[in-house]
C-alpha positions in Angstrom: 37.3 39.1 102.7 39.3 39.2 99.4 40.4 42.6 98.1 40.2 43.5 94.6 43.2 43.4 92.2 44.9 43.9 95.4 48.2 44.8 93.9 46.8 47.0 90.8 44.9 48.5 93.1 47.5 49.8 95.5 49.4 50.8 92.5 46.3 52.9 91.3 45.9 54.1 95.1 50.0 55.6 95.1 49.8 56.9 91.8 46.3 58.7 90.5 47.8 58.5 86.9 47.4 55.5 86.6 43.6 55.4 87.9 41.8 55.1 84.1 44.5 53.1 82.7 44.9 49.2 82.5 47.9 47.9 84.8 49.5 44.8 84.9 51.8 43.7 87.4 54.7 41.6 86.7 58.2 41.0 84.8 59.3 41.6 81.7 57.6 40.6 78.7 59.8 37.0 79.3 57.4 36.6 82.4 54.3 36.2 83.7 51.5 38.0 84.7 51.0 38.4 89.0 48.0 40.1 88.6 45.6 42.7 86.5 43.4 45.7 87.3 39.6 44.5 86.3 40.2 47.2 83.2 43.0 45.0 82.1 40.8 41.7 83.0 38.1 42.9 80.6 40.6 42.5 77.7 40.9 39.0 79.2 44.6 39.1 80.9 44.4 36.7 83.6 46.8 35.8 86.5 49.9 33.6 85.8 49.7 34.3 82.1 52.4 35.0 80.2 53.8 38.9 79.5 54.2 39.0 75.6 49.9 37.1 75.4 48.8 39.6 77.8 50.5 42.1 76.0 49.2 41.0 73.1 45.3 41.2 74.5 46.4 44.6 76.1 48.7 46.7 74.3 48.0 49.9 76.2 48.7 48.2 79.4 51.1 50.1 82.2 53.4 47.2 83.2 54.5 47.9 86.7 57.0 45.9 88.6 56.0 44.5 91.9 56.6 46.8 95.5 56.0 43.9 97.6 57.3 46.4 101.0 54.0 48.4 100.1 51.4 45.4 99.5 53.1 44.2 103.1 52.2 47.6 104.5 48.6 47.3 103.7 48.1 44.2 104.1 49.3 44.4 107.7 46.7 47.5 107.8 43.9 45.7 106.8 45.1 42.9 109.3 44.8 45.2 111.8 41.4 46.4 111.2 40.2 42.6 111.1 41.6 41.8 114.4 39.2 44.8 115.9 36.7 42.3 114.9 37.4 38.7 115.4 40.8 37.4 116.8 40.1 34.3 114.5 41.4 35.2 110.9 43.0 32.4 108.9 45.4 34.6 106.0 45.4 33.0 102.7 47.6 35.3 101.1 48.3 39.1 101.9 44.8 40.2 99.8 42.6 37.3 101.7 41.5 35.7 105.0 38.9 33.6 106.6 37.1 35.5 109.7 35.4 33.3 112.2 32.9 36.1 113.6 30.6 33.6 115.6 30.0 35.1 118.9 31.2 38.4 117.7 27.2 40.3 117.6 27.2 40.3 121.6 30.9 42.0 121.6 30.3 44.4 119.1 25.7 45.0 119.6 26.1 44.7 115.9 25.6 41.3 113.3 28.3 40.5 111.2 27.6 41.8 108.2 27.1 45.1 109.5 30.6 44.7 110.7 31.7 43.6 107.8 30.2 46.2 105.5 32.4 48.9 108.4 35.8 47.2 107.1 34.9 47.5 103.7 34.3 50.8 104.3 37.0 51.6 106.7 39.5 50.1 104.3 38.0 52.6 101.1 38.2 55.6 103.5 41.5 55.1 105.3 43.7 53.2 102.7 42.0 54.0 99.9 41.6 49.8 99.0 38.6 48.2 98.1 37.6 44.4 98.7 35.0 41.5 98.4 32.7 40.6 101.2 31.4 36.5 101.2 29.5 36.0 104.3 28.3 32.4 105.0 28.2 29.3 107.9 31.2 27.8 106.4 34.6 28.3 104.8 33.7 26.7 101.4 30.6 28.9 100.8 32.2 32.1 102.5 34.8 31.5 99.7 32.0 30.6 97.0 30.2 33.7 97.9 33.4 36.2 97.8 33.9 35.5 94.3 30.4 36.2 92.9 29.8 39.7 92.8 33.9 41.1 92.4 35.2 43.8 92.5 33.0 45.7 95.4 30.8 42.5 96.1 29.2 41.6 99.4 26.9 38.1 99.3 25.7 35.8 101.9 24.5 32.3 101.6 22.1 31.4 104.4 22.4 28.0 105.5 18.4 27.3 104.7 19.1 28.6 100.8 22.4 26.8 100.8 21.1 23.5 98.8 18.9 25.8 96.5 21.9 27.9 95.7 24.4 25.1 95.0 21.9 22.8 92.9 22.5 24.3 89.3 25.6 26.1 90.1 28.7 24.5 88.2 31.7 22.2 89.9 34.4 24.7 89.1 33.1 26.6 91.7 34.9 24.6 94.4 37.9 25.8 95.1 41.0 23.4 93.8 39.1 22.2 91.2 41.2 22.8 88.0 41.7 21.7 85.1 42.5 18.3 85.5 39.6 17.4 88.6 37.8 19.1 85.5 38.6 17.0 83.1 37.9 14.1 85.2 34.7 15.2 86.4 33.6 15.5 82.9 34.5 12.2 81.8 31.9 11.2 84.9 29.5 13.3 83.4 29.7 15.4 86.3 29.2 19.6 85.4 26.7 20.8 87.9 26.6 20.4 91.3 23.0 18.4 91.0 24.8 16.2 89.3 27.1 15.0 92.2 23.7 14.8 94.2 23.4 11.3 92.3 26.7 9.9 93.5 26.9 8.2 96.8 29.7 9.2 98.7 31.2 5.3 98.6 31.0 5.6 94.5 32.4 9.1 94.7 35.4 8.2 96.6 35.8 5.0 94.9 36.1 6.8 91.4 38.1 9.8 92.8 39.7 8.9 95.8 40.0 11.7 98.7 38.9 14.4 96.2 35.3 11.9 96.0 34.9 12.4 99.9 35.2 16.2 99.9 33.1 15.7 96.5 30.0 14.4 98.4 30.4 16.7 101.3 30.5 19.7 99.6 27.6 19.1 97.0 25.5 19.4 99.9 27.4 22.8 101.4 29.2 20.5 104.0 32.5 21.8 105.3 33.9 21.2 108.6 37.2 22.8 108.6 37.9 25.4 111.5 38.9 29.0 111.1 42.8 28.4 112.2 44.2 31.6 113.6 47.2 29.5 114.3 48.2 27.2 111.3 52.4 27.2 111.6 53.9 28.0 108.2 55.1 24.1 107.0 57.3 25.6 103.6 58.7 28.4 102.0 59.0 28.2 98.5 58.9 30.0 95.2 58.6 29.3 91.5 58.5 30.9 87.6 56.7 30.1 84.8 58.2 30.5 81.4 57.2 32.0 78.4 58.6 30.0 76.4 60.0 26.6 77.5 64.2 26.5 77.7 66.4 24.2 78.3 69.4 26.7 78.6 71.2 25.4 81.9 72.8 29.2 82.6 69.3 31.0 81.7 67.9 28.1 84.3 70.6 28.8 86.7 69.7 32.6 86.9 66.3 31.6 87.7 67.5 29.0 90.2 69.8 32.1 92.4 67.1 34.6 92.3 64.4 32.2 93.5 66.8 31.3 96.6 67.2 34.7 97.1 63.4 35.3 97.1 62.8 32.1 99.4 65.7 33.3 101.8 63.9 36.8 102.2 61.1 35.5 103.2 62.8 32.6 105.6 64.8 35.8 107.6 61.5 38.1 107.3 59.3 35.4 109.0 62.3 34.0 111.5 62.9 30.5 109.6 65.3 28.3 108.6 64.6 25.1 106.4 66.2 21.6 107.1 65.1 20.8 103.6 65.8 21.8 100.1 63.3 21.6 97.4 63.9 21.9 93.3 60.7 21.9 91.2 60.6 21.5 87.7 57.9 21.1 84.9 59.1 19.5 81.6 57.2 20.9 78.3 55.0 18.5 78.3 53.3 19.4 81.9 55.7 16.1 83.8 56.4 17.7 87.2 59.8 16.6 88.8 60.4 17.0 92.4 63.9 16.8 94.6 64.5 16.8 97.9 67.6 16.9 99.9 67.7 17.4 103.6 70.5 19.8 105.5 73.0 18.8 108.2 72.1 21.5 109.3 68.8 23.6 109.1 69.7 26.6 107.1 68.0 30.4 105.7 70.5 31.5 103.8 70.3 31.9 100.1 73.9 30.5 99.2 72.8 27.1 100.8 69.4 27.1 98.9 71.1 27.7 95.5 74.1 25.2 96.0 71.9 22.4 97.0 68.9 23.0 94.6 71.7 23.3 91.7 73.3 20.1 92.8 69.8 18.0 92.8 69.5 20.1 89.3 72.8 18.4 88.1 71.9 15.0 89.0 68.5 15.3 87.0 68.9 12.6 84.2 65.6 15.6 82.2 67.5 18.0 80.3 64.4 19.7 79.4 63.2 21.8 77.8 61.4 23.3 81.3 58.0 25.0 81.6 58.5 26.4 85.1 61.6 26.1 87.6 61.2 26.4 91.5 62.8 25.8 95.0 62.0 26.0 98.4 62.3 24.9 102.1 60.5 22.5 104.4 61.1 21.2 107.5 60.8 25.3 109.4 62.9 25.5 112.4 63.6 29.1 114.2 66.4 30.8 112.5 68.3 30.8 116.0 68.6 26.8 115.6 69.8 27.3 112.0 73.4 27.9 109.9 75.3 26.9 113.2 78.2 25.2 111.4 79.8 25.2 108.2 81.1 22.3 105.4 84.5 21.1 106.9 85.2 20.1 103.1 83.7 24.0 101.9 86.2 26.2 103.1 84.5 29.2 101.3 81.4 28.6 103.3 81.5 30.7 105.8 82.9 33.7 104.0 79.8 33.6 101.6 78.0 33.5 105.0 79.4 36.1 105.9 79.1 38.0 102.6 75.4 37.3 102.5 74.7 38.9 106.2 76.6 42.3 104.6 74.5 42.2 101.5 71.4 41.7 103.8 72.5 44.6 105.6 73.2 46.9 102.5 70.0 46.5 101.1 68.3 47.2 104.2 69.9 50.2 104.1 70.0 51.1 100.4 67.4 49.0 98.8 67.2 45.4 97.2 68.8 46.3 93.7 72.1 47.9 96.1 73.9 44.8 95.3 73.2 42.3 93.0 75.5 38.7 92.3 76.4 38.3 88.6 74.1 35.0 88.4 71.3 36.8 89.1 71.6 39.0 85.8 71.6 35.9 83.5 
């Protein structure tokens, strides 16, 4: 199930005014787009692309700043309407999930997609949320069929119609394949799905590597991966996309706190702490740099992520100019096993500690803009 410009759409839901008009959520016009309405997607704004183009393709756009407590607090609604169904769901974002609903007609005297046409209607009639049904006897065509018929779709792919359905259909359709695998796939002569049908899997995978395997596998609506209820979270980790590239170290530095800051949320929201720090940079010319540096001591708090991402920032022998800036952390522990010590050669460490835990508790209290550090205005 994938709801429809899940964002724009709650945004629509909690204010009617906004119902005929084309919304975009995101920054200012120095960021990027997180998502569109489908009235806004018409005038081609798309996902991830810059403010000031989709500005430019939508002038009359209603630019709205994300409210990520209220897409938590539906998502966690619609969660809870899924697990009525099937205890296997596998979330792929807070809009998304897998449902493994084999066994499920017994339980419920009802097929699936009966049960899955209820939660789409459930979800229009109680939250006032609409969404995208694929139904099919594995994940990669589940996914395949979710996207064809957006916004309000519902298809199924039988397995007997499965190699009928695929044959003329083209390679972008699987999921990961972007514009490079494009690009490479092309130079193979390889556009529709008929024509990996020619490749044998050992020429596949020597030409491509891993990607050649899953290649050969999925051209014939192959796809063995499990519905996992339980995958642990692995990272935690956020990144921007500019505009326009910079190479202004302060401008980069703002970036730098308030993406800690974001990644730290999210570590004390979910109960995790990070043993490893991660910077992530992409020069103008698309080179992607990468920095790791792992803690004494596994950490969640924002002042560590900055200070360490900033200090594998400094030692970067790049000065730019930088497409997109991120950080993140790896190596999840519980947050009880984290931030136990401080820096003997940091005395202001555990002050700042300190600090941090009163901010966290201020904007609990107050909201998230209650307090803000002078970094993060740059």
């Amino acid at each position: 199930m994938d709801c429809d410009a899940f964002y724009a759409s709650v945004e629509k839901r909690d204010n009617p005014a906004l119902a005929a008009k084309p919304v975009i959520i995101g920054g200012g016009r120095r960021g990027v787009v997180s998502t569109a309405c489908y009235i806004a997607r018409i005038r081609g704004v798309r996902s991830a692309m810059p403010m000031f183009q989709a500005l430019k393709l939508c002038p009359d756009a209603v630019v709205v700043a994300p409210r990520m407590d209220a897409y938590v607090k539906a998502s966690r609604a619609i969660r809870a309407m899924m697990e009525e169904m099937t205890p296997e769901i596998e979330p792929l974002s807070l809009d998304e999930a897998f449902m493994d609903l084999t066994g499920t007609a017994r339980l419920h005297g009802r097929p699936p997609a009966i049960m899955l046409a209820r939660l789409i209607k459930r979800m229009k009639d109680e939250l006032g949320l609409s969404g995208s049904i694929g139904l099919s006897h594995n994940k990669f065509l589940a996914k395949v069929a979710s996207d064809l018929e957006k916004p309000k779709g519902f298809s199924v792919i039988g397995k007997a119609e499965t190699a009928d359905f695929l044959r003329d259909k083209p390679v972008r359709l699987i999921w990961g394949v972007g514009a490079v695998s494009q690009a490479a796939l092309d130079k193979a002569g390889i556009h529709l799905f008929s024509d990996l049908l020619r490749w044998s899997e050992v020429d596949l995978t020597a030409r491509f590597g891993s990607m050649g395997t899953r290649l050969y596998h999925l051209a014939r609506g192959e796809d063995r991966r499990r519905v996992s209820a339980h995958e642990p979270v692995k990272s935690i980790s956020k990144e921007t996309t500019f505009s326009e590239d910079t190479g202004d170290k302060d401008l980069l530095d703002g970036h730098l706190w308030r993406l800690a800051e974001q990644v730290s949320d999210r570590a004390k929201a979910k109960g995790f702490a990070g043993q490893t720090v991660t910077l992530k940079l992409k020069t103008a010319s698309f080179k992607s740099l990468t920095r790791r540096q792992t803690l004494h001591d596994a950490t969640q708090m924002a002042d560590s992520i900055y200070r360490t991402a900033r200090a594998l920032f400094d030692q970067l022998d790049d000065e730019g100019p930088f497409r997109l800036i991120g950080t993140g952390l790896s190596g999840l522990v519980p947050a009880s096993d984290a931030d136990r010590s401080h820096d003997l050669l940091d005395e202001g460490a555990a002050k700042r500690s300190d600090v941090e835990r009163a901010t966290d508790r201020i904007r609990e209290k107050f909201g998230k803009d209650a307090i803000l550090k002078g970094r993060a205005l740059r």
